[in-house]
N, C-alpha and C positions, 0 to 999 in steps of 0.2 A: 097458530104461531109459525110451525112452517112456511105456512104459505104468504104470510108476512114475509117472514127473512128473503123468500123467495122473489115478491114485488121489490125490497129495498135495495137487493142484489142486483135484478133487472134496471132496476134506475138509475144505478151506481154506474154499470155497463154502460150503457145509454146516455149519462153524463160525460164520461173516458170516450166512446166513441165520436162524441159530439167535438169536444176539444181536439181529438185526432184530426179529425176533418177540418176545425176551425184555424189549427197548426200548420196542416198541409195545403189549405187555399193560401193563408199568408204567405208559406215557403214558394208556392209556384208564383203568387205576386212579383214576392220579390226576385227572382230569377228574371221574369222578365222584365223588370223594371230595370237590371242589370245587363240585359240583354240589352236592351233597345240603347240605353247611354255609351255601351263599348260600340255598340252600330253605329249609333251619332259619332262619337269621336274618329273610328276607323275611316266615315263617311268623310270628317271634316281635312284627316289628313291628307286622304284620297284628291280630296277637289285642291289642298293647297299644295301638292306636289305636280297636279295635274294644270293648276293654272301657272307655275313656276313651268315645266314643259312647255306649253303653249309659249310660255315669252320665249323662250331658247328658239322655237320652231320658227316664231316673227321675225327673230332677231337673224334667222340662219336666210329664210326668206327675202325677207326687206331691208337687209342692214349692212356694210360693209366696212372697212377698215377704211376707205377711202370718201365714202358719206359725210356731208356736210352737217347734217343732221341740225340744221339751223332754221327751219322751217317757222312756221307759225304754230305748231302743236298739233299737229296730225298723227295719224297712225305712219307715216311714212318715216316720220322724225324720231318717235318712240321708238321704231322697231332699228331705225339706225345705231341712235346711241343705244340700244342694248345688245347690237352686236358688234359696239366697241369696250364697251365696259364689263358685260357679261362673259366671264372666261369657261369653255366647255373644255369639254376631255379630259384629258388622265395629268397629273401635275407629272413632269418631268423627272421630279428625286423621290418625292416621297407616295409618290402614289401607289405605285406598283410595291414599294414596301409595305404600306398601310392598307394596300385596296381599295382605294377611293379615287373618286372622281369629281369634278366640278358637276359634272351632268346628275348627279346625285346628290345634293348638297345633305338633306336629311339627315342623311347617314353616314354622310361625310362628319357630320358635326357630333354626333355621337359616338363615334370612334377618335376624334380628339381629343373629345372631353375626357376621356382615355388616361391621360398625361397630363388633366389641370392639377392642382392642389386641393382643391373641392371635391370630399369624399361622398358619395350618396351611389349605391347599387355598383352598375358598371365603371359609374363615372370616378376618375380618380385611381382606380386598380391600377394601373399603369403610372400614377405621380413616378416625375423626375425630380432630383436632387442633384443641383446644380454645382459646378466649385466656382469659388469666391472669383477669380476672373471669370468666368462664364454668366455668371449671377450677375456683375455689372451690367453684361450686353443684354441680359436679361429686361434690366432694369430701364436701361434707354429706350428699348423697344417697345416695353411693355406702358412706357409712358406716354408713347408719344401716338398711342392708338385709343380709341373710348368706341362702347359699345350704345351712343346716345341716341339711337332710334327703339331701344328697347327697355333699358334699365336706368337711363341719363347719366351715368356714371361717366367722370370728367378724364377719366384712366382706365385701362385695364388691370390696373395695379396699385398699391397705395405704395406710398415712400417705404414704406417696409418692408416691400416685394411681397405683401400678402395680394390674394384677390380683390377688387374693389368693386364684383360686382358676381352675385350668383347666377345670372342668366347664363341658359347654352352657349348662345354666341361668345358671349365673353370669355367661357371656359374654354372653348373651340380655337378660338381666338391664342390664348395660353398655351395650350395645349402642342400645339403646333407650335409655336417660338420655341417651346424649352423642348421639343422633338428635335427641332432641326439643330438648335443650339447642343442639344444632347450628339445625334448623331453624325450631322454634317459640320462639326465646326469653323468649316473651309467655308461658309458660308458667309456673305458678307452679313452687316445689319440691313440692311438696305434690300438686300435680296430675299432677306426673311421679312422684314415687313412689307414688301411688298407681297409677300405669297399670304402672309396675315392679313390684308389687305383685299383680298382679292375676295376671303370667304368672308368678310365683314361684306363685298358688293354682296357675292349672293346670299347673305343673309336677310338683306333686306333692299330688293333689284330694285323697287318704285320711287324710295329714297333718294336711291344713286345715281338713278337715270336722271333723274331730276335733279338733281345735284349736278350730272354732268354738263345738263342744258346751259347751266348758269353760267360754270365754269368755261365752257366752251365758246360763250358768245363772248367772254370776255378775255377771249383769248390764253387761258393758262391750260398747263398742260394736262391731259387726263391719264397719264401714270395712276398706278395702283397707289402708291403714296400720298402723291399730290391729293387723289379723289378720298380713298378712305380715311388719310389721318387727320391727328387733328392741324394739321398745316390750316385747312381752309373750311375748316370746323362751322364758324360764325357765316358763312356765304350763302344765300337766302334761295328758298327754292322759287324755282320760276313757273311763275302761275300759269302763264301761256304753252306752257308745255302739259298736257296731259301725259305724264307718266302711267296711268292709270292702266287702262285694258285690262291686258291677260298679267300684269304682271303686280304679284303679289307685293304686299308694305310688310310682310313678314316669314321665312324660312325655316322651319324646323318648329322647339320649343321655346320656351323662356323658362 
């Protein structure tokens, strides 16, 4: 009889150990299954910050303020207009208060989102609350810009000054108007949506460029407003232009 209870005991052990082991090959699976997906993502951010760089580099290289950039679709024509429409360096007012840069866009757009009304983690910690004349300028502003390379949204805003669209950009977008609107209110509309304007270009450079091909052969002007709002929203991109190369159809998150 003992030596029964003895075998049943031993078996019992030997079931318990077996599941321990079958527990802990699961748990190292999944670890790495976990491992390898933050590697792919880290990898994916890497190569789109890295081919966002690369445009800045072409555009610093082959592209000038004075470039006709009318070409037939060349790398010579691309790297022009994206170093007319591509803005680098540090923004003038609010950089150096926020720490952000054009040259950084990523992060730049993460630390707006800072100030949208859309609460999720970091994003929204910083919401502004506007007063009733400030909320107007708000409202004009926020109208006459849309986030349609990424979320189609016809507005960054709806009639009721809520969001009209979750993407980064869009929040980024906000975030920044009712910043400047908050802190600089010497600030014209115009000068704010142009600076809102500038990080819709680099949120999405392949769009813009392409956009500005159009724009520029038909003579209008490529102002931050002019390019990014919806002024000339409907204006079709120009096939003969390869925008393509190094430069990204999308910056950050959505």
């Amino acid at each position: 009889m003992a030596e029964t209870a003895k075998t049943v005991a031993s078996g019992g052990n030997s079931h318990l150990l077996l599941g321990a082991i079958v527990l802990l090959a699961a748990l190292m699976l999944y670890q790495q299954l976990a491992l390898s997906q933050l590697s792919a993502s880290v990898a994916a951010q890497g190569q789109l910050v890295s081919g966002f760089s690369s445009a800045l580099t072409a555009a610093s290289a082959g592209g000038s303020a004075g470039g006709s950039g009318k070409g037939t679709g060349g790398t010579d024509a691309v790297a022009q207009l994206a170093g007319k429409v591509l803005p680098t360096g540090t923004p003038a007012v609010y950089g150096p208060e926020l720490g952000i840069s054009y040259d950084d866009p990523v992060s730049g757009l993460d630390i707006l989102n800072q100030y949208d009304d859309l609460v999720s983690g970091s994003r929204g910690s910083k919401r502004i609350t506007l007063s009733a004349g400030t909320q107007k300028r708000y409202m004009a502003i926020g109208t006459s810009m849309a986030c349609e390379y990424c979320c189609g949204a016809d507005t960054l805003i709806l009639p009721d000054g809520s969001p009209a669209c979750g993407c980064a950009h869009s929040g980024a977008m906000r975030g920044l108007a009712k910043y400047l609107l908050s802190k600089h209110p010497e600030m014209s509309d115009e000068k704010i949506l142009e600076e809102v304007g500038k990080w819709k270009v680099l949120s999405f450079p392949q769009q813009m460029v392409s956009k500005a091909a159009v724009m520029e052969s038909k003579g209008l002007s490529l102002d931050y407003i002019s390019l990014a709002s919806n002024k000339y929203r409907g204006i079709k991109a120009d096939s003969q232009l390869d925008a393509g190369g190094n430069l990204p159809t999308q910056v950050g998150g959505c």
